[in-house]
C-alpha positions as CSV (number, residue, x, y, z in Angstrom):
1,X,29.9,113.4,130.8
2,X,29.7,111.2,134.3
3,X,30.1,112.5,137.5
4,X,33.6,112.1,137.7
5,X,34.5,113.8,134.2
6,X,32.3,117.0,135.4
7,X,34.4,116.9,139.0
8,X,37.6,117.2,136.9
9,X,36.4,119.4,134.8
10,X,35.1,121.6,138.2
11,X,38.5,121.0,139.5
12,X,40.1,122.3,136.7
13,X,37.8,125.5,136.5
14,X,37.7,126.7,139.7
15,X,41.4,125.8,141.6
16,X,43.2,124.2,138.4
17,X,46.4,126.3,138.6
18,X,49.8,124.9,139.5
19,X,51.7,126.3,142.1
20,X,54.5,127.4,139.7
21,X,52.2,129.2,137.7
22,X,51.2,131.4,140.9
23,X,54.7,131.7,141.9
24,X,55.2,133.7,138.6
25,X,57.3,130.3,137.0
26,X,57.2,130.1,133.5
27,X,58.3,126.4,133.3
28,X,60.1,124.7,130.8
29,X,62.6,122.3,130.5
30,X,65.7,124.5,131.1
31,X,67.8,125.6,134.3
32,X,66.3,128.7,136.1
33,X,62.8,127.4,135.8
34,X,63.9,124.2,137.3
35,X,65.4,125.7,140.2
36,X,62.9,128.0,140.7
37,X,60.3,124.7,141.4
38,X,63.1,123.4,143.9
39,X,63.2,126.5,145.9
40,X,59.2,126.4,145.9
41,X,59.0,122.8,146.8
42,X,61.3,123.7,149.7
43,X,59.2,126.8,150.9
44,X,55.9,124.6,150.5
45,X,57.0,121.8,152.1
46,X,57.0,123.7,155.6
47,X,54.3,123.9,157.8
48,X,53.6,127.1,156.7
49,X,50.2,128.3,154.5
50,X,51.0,127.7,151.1
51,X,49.8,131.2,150.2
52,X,52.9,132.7,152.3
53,X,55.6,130.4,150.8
54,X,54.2,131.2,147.2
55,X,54.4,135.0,148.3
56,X,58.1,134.0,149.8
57,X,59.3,132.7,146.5
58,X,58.1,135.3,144.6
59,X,59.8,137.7,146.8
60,X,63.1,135.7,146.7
61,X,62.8,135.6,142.4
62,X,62.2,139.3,142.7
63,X,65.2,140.2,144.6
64,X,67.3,138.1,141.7
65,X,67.7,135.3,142.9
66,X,66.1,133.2,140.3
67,X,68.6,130.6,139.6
68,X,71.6,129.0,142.3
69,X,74.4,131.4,141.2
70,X,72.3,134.3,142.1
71,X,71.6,132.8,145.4
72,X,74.6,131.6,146.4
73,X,76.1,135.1,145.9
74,X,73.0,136.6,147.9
75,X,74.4,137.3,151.9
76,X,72.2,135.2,154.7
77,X,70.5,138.4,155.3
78,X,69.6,139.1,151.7
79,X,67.9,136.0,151.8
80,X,66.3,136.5,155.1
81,X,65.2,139.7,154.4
82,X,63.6,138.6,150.8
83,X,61.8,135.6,152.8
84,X,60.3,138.4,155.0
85,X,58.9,140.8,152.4
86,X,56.7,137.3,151.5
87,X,55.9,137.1,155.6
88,X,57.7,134.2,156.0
89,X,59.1,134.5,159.2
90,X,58.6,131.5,161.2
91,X,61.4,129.2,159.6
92,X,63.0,132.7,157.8
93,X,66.5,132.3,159.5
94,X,66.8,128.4,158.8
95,X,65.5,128.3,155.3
96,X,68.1,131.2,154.4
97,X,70.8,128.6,155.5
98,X,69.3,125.9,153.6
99,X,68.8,127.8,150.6
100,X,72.1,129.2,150.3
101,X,73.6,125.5,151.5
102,X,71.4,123.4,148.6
103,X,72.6,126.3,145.9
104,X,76.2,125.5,146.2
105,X,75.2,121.7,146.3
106,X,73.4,122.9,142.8
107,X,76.5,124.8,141.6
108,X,79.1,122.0,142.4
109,X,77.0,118.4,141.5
110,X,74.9,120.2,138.9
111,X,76.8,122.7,137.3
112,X,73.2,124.7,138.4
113,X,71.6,122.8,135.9
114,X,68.6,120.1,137.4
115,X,68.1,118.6,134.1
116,X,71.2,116.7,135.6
117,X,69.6,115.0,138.2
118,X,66.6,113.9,135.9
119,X,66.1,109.8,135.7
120,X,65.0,106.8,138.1
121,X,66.8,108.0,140.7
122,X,65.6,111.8,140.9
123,X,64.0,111.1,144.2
124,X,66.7,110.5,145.7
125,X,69.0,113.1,144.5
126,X,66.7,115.6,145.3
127,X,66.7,114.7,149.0
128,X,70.3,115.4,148.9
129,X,69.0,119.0,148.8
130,X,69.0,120.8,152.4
131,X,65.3,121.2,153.1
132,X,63.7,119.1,151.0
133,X,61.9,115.5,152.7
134,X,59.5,113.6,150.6
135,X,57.4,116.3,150.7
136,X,59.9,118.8,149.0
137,X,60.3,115.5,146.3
138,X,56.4,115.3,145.9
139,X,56.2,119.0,145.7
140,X,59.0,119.2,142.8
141,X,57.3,116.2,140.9
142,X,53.9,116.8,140.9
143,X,54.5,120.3,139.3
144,X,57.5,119.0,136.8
145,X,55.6,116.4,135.5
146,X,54.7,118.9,132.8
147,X,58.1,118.8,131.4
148,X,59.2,115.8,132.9
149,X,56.3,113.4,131.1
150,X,58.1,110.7,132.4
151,X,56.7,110.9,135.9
152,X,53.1,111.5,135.0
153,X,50.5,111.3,135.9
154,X,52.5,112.4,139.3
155,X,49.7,112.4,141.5
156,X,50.8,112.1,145.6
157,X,49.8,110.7,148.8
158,X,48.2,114.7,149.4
159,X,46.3,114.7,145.7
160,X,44.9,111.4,146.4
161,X,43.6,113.0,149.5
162,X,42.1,115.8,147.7
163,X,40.3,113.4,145.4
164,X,39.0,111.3,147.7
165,X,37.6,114.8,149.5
166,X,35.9,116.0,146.8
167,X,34.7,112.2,145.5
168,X,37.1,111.0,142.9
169,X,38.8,107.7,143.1
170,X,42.3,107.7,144.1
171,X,44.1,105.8,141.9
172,X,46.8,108.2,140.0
173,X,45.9,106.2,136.5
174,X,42.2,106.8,136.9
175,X,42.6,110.5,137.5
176,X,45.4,110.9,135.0
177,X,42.9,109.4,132.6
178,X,39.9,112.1,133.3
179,X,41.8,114.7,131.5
180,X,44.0,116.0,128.7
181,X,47.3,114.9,129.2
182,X,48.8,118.4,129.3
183,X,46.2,119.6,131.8
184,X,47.8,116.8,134.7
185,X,49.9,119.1,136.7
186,X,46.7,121.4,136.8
187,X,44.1,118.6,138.4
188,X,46.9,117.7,140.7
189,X,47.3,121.1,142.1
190,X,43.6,121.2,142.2
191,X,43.4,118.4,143.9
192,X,46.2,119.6,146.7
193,X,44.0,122.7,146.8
194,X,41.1,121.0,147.7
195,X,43.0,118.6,150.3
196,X,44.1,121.7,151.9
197,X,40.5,123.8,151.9
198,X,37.5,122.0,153.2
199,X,35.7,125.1,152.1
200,X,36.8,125.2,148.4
201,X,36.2,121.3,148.3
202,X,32.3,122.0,149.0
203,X,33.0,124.3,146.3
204,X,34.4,122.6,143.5
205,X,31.5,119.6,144.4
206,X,29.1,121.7,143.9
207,X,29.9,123.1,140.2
208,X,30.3,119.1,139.7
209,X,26.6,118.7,140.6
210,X,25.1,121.1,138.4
């Protein structure tokens, strides 16, 4: 196994779970998962820990509203108030807006189903979303790559910085090719992990060098 293989593999050991997994997203293919992944690309994409927008989408999905109907139906302050159980004060008031806004945009271009929006031209669609820059697209991508195949190995701008951190080349094929197809979107958040903890980097090069 060469240096690379034994980084991925250290990658995939130590900070190889997807975001959606930690936001409690079981994700497939269908609506509510899908919308669950917007609403936590939207809460990541802020300049906000990602620990605390995980937490904040948790809370949200605890307090029902798991798919756009649910929280288009939630008041402003319902939402608010869910945001702050996961301490996610800062842009609390704002996101609320947003996420109530980009739920009826769901609802009435959608029928609150994203499998709609899937093809070339996802990028852009997504944008239309309230909240949701390139970031908020990368986001999305990089963790629906899993059941979108099409758009893997979906490995961004922030990934490549995590690779390059921790020593890996940053070319999405080549890092696509160091593991198992289906274990992608879990070396891609790795590798956002890593770009976002110096710490954790030293970490993960460290298991590699054993």
């Amino acid at each position: 196994m060469g240096r690379s293989d034994k980084t991925a593999r250290a990658l995939l050991d130590r900070c190889g779970r997807t975001y959606a997994e930690q936001a409690g997203i079981r994700l497939r293919n269908t609506p509510g998962p899908l919308y669950q992944v917007l609403v936590l690309a939207h809460l990541l994409s802020a300049r906000i820990k990602a620990d605390v927008a995980v937490a904040a989408a948790r809370a949200l999905f605890d307090a029902g509203m798991r798919d756009p109907q649910r929280m288009a139906e939630a008041t402003w302050q319902q939402r608010v108030d869910a945001l702050g159980v996961g301490h996610y004060r800062r842009y609390d008031e704002r996101t609320a807006t947003q996420l109530g806004q980009g739920a009826e945009l769901a609802l009435r271009e959608y029928g609150g189903d994203l499998r709609r929006l899937r093809g070339p031209d996802a990028p852009d669609r997504l944008r239309e979303f309230p909240g949701i820059g390139p970031m908020g697209v990368d986001i999305f991508l990089r963790e629906v790559q899993a059941v979108w195949p099409e758009y893997a190995p979906y490995i961004d701008g922030k990934a490549q910085d995590g690779a390059e951190r921790v020593g890996l080349p940053r070319s999405p094929k080549t890092l696509g090719g160091l593991v198992a197809g289906d274990e992608v979107p879990r070396l891609t958040a790795g590798l956002v992990r890593v770009a976002l903890d110096k710490k954790l980097a030293e970490d993960v090069r460290e298991m590699a060098g054993r």
